[in-house]
C-alpha positions as CSV (number, residue, x, y, z in Angstrom):
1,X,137.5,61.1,78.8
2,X,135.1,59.3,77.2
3,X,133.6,62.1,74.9
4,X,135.0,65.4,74.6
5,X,134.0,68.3,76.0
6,X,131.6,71.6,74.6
7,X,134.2,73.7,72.5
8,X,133.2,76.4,74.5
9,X,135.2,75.3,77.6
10,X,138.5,76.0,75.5
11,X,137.8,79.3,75.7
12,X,138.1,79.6,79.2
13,X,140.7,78.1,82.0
14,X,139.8,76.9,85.7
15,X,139.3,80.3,87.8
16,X,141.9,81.4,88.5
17,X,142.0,81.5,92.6
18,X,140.7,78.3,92.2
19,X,144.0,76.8,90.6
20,X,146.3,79.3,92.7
21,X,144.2,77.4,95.9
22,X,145.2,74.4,95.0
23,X,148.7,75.2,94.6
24,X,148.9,77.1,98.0
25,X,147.1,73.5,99.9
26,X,150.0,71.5,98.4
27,X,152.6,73.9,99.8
28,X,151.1,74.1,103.5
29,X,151.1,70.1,103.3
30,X,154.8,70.6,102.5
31,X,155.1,73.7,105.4
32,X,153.4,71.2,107.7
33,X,155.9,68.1,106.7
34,X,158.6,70.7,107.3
35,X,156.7,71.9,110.7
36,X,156.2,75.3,109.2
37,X,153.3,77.6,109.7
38,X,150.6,77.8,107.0
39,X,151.2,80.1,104.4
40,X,148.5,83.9,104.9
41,X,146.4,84.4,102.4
42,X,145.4,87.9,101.6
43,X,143.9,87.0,98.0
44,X,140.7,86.6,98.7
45,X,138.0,89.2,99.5
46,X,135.8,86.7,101.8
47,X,134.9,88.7,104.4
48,X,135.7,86.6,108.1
49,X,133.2,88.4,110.3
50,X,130.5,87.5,111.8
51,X,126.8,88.3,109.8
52,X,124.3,90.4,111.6
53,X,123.0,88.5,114.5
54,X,119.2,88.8,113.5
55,X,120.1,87.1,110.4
56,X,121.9,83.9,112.4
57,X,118.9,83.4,115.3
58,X,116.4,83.7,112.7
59,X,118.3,80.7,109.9
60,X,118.5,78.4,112.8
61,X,115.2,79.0,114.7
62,X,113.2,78.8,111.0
63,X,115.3,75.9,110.0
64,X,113.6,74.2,112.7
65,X,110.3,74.0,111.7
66,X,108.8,71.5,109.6
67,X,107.4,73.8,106.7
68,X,110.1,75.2,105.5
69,X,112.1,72.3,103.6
70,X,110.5,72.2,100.4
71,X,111.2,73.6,97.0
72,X,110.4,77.4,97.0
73,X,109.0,80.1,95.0
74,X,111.6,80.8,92.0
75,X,111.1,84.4,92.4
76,X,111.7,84.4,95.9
77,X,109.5,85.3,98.7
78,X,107.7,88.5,99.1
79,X,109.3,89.5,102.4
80,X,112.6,89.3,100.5
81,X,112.1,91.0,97.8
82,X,109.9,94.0,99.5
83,X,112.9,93.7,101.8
84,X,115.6,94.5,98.8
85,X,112.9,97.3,97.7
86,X,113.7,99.0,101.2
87,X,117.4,98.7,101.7
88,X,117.5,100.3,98.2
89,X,115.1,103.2,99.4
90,X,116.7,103.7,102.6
91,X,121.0,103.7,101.1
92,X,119.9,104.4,97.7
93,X,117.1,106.4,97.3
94,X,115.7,104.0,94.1
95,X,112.3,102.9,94.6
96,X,111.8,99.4,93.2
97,X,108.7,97.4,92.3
98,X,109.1,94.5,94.4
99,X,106.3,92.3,92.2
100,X,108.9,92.6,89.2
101,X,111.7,94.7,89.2
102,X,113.7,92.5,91.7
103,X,115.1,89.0,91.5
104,X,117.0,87.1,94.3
105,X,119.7,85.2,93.4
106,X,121.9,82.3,94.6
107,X,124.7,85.5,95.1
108,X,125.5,87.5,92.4
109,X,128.1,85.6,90.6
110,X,125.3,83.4,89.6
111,X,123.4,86.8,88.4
112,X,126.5,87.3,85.6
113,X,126.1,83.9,83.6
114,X,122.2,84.3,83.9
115,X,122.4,87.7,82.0
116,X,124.6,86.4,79.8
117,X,122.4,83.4,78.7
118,X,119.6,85.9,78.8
119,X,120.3,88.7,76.4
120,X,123.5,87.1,74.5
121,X,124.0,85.3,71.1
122,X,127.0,83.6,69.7
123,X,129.0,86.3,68.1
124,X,127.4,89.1,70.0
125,X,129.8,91.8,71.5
126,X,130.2,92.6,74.7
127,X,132.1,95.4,76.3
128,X,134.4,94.5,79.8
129,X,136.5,96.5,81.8
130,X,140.4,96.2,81.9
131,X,141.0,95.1,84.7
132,X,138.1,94.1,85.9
133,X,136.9,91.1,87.5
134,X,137.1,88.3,85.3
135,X,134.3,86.5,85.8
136,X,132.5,88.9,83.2
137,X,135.3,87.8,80.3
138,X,134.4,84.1,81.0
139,X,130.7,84.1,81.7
140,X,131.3,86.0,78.0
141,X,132.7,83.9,76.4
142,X,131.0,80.2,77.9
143,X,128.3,82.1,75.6
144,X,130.2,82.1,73.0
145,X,129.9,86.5,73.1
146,X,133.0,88.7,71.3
147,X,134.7,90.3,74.0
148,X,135.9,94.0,73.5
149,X,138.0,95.2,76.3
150,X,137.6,99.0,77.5
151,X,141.1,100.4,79.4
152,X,140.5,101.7,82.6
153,X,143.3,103.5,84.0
154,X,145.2,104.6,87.0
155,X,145.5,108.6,85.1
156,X,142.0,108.4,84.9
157,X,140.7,107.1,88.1
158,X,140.0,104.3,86.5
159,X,136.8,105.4,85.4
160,X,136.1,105.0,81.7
161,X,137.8,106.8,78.6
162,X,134.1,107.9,77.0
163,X,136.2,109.4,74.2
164,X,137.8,106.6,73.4
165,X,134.5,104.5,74.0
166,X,133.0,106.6,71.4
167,X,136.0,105.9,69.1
168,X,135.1,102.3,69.3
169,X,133.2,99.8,66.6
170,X,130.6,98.9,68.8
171,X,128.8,97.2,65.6
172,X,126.9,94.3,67.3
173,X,128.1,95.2,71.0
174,X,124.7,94.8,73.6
175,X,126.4,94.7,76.9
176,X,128.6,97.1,79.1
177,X,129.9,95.7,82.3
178,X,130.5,98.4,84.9
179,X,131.3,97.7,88.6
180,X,132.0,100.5,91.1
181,X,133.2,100.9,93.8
182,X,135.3,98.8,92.0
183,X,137.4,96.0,92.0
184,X,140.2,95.5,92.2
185,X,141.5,99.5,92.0
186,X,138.8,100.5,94.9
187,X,137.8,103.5,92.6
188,X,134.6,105.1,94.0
189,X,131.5,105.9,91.5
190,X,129.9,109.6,91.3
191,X,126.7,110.6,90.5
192,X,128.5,112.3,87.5
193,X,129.9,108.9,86.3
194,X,126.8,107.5,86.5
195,X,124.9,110.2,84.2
196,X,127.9,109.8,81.2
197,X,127.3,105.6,81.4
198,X,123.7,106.4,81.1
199,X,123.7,108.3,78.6
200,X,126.7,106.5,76.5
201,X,124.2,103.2,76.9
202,X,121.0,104.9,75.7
203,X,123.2,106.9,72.1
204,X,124.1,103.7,71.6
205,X,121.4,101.1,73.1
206,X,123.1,99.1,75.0
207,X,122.5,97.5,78.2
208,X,124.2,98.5,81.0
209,X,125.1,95.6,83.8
210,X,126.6,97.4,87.1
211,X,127.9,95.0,89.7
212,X,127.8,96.8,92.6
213,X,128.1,94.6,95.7
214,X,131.3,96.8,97.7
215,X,128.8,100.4,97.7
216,X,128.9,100.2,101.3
217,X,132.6,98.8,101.8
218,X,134.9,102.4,103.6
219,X,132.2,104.4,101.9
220,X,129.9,106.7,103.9
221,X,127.6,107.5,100.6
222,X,126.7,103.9,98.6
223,X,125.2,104.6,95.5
224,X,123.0,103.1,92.8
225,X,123.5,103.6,88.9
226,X,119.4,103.0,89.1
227,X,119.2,106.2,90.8
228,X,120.3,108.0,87.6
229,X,117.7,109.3,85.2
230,X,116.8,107.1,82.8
231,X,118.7,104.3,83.7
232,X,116.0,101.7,84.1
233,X,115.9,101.9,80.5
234,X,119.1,100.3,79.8
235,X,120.6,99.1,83.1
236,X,120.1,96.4,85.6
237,X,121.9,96.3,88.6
238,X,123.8,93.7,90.8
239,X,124.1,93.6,94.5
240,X,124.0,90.8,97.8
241,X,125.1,90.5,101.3
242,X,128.2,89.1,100.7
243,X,130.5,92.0,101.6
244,X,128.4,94.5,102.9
245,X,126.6,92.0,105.4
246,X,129.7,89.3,106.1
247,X,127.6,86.3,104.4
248,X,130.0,85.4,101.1
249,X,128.6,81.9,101.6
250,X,125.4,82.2,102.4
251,X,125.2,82.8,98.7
252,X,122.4,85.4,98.9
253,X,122.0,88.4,96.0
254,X,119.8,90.0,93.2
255,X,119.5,91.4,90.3
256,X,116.9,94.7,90.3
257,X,115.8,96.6,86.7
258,X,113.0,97.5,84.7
259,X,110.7,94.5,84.9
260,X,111.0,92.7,81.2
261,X,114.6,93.2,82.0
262,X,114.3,91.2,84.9
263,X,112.0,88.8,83.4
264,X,114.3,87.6,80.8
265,X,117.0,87.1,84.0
266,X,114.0,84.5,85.5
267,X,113.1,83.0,82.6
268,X,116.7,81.8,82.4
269,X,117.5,81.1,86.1
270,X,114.0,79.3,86.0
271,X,115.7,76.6,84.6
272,X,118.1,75.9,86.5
273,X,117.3,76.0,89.9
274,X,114.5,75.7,92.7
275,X,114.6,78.4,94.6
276,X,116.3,79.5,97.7
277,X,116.5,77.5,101.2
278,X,113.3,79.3,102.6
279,X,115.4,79.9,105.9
280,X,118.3,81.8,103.6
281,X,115.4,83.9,102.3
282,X,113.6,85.0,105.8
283,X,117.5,85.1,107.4
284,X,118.3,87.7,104.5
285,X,115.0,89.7,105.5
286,X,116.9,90.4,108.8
287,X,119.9,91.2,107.3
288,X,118.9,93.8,105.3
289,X,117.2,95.6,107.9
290,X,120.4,96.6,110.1
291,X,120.7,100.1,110.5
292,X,123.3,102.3,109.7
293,X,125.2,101.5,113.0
294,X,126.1,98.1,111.2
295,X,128.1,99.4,108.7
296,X,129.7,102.3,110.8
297,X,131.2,99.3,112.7
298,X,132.0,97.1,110.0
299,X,134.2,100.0,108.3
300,X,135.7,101.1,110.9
301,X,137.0,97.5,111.0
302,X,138.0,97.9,107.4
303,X,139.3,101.7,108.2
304,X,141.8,99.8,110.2
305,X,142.5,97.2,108.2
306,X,143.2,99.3,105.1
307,X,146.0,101.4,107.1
308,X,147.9,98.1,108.2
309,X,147.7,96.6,104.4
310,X,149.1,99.7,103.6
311,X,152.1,99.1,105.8
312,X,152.4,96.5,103.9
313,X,152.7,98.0,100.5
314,X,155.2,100.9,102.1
315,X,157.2,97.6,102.9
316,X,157.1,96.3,99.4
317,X,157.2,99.5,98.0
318,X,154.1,100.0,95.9
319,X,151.9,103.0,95.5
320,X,148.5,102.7,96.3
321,X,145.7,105.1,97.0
322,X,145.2,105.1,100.7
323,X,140.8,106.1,100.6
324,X,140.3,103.8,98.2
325,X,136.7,102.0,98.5
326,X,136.1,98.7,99.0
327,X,137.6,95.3,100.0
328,X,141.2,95.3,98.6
329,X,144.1,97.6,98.7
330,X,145.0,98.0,95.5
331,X,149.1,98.7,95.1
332,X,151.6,99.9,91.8
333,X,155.0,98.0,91.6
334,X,157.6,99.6,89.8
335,X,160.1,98.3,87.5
336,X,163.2,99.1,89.8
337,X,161.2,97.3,92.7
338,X,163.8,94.6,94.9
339,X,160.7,92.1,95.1
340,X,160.7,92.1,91.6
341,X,164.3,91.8,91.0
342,X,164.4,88.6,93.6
343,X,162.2,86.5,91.1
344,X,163.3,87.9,87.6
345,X,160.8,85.2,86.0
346,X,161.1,85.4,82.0
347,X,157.9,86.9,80.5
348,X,156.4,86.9,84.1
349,X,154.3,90.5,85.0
350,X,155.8,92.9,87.5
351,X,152.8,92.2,89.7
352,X,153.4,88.5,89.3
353,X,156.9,88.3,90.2
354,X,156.5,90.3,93.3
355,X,154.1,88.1,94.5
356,X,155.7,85.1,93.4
357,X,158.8,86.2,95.6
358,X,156.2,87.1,98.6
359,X,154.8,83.7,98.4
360,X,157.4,81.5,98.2
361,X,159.9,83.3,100.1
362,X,157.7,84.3,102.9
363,X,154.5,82.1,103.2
364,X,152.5,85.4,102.5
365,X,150.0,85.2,99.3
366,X,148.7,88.5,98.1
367,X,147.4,88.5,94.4
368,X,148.9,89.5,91.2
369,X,147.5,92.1,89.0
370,X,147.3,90.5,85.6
371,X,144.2,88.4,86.1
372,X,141.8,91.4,86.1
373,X,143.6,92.3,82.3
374,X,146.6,93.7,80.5
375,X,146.5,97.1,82.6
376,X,146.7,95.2,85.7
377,X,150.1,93.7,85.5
378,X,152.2,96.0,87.1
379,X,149.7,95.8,90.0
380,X,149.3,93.8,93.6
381,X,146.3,93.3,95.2
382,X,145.8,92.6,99.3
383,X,142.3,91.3,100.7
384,X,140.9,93.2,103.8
385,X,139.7,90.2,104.8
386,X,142.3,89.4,107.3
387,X,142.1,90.2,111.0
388,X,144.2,92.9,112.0
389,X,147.1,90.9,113.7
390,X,147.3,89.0,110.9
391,X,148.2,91.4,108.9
392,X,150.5,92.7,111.4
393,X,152.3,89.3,111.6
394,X,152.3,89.1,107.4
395,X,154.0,92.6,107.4
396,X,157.2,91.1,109.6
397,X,157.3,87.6,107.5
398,X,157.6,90.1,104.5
399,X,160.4,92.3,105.8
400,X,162.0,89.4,106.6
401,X,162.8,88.9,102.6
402,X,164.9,92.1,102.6
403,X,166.7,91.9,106.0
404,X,167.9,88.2,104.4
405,X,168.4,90.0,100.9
406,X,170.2,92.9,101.6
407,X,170.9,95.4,98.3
């Protein structure tokens, strides 16, 4: 290398699903050799159905004209944004200002770095779930933030410990990342939750980031910590039709707050991009219009999906909560659990030897707990995002392990 790199990238490793697809493309080149079938992945929460219709005849037909190819507006254009503004009236009941208090993104992921560089110094602390997802631990920390890690746990519902919040230094701290439903556990928010996060942010002024894009994932009530009183004060909100609307790589999302909050967000993201593929913006307007017919479809889908990857954790043997919320089932592994005891793995997680054991001795990946945090290593984590038979088929493969292993 001929110079070395920023000192901030020690701080963080290649993501991990990134590294763990790599390693899974070497061993179907070595199935394949071997004529095996590919290894199933059920790590990933990329939904594989089809987007809303609308959505798809409107990106190609606009894509054909000739006006549409140049750089575009970097707040996006007002059909999108006044189309955000209703979707959140109609599920959320938030009104939003669509001049200012909504910014599209290039999907929300982006939206976590951009609030980072926004409202973080070196040094500044930031408070993230455990487990949570882990982009928000290394957007952190590529900003050179202090990390302080909150437990969420399985006694609790894995909603937050305000007492033991409150017991907390939170000298310096300015952010609280919050994501519900969410993920991985599939814990559901409530109104109630809502109010005590408001309220905890405003005692101790700090602002609230709530990454919300599974509110309408096998869950007839979505909800909005923006419809809580007071919360435009000290919260912005992520969301985008990733999950909710099958388009995880169209990579369409926002961020929606009080407007200087939102301001700071643009006067970041200015910098860095464009704007959106005007096609991507006017295909999102269709989108978000679907009625509630769309989503009683797609989770029935899910509905079904969830009961069959819960086969699959009766077949393993984990617990897991069978109405949980959300893209992933998310299952407990035990320490007397015969997956585990198959790859014994020195200093290796419970979670991790289980699905070491799954992967290599059945071609079936599902994802270890201990990359959302410490209180996710005794935990397994299946994607929904797997067609029904598939799951079916990954069920038997895994079966298979005990009727060769016998206790």
């Amino acid at each position: 290398m001929i110079i070395p790199p920023a000192r901030r990238t020690e701080s963080v490793r290649e993501y991990y699903f990134s590294r763990k697809l790599k390693e899974i493309a070497a061993l179907n080149r070595e199935r394949q050799a071997a004529g095996q079938p590919a290894i199933i992945n059920l790590g990933i929460g990329a939904p594989d159905g089809m987007p809303p219709a609308p959505a798809i005849e409107t990106l190609v037909e606009t894509a054909r004209k000739s006006d549409v190819h140049a750089y575009q507006s970097y707040v996006g254009l007002d059909q999108l944004r006044e189309a955000f503004a209703g979707w959140y009236r109609r599920y959320y009941d938030v009104e939003l200002d669509p001049s200012c208090e909504i910014q599209p993104l290039v999907g929300s992921k982006e939206g976590i770095l951009l609030i980072s560089l926004a409202f973080l110094n070196a040094g500044d602390g930031v408070l993230v779930p455990d487990p949570g997802y882990p982009t928000y631990t290394s957007a952190s920390r590529l900003v050179e933030a202090r990390i302080l890690t909150y437990d969420l746990l399985e006694k609790n519902g894995w909603q937050p410990d305000f007492e033991a919040l409150e017991r907390m230094d939170l000298t310096g701290v300015k952010i609280l990342w919050v994501n519900y439903p969410h993920m991985p556990t599939g814990a559901s928010a409530t109104p109630e939750l809502y109010r005590k996060i408001v309220d905890f942010a405003l005692r101790h002024h700090l602002l609230v980031v709530n990454d919300n894009p599974y509110s309408f994932i096998l869950n007839d009530r979505p909800l909005s910590i923006l419809a809580t009183p007071g919360a435009k004060e000290c919260c912005l909100e992520l969301n985008s039709l990733s999950k909710a609307h099958n388009m995880s790589g169209w990579r369409i999302g926002m961020v929606a707050g009080q407007r200087d909050l939102v301001a700071q967000v643009l006067k970041v993201k200015s910098q860095m991009d464009s704007g959106m593929f005007k096609p991507l913006q006017l295909a999102a307007v269709e989108a978000l219009s679907q009625g509630p017919d769309w989503f009683r479809d797609l989770n029935a889908e899910y509905a079904r999906r969830r009961r069959l990857a819960g086969e699959i954790f009766d077949t393993i043997g984990a617990r897991y909560d069978a109405a949980s919320t959300g893209l992933f089932l998310w299952g407990r592994i035990d320490a007397d659990n015969p997956f585990a005891a198959l790859t014994p793995g020195t200093g290796a997680s419970l979670g991790e030897r289980v699905s070491d054991t799954i992967l290599y001795r059945s071609g079936v990946f599902i994802t270890p707990g201990f990359i959302f945090g410490e209180n996710g290593k005794d935990y397994v984590r299946i994607s929904l995002c797997a067609k029904p038979e598939v799951l079916v088929h990954a069920k038997c493969l895994i079966e298979s392990i005990l009727n060769n292993n016998p206790s």
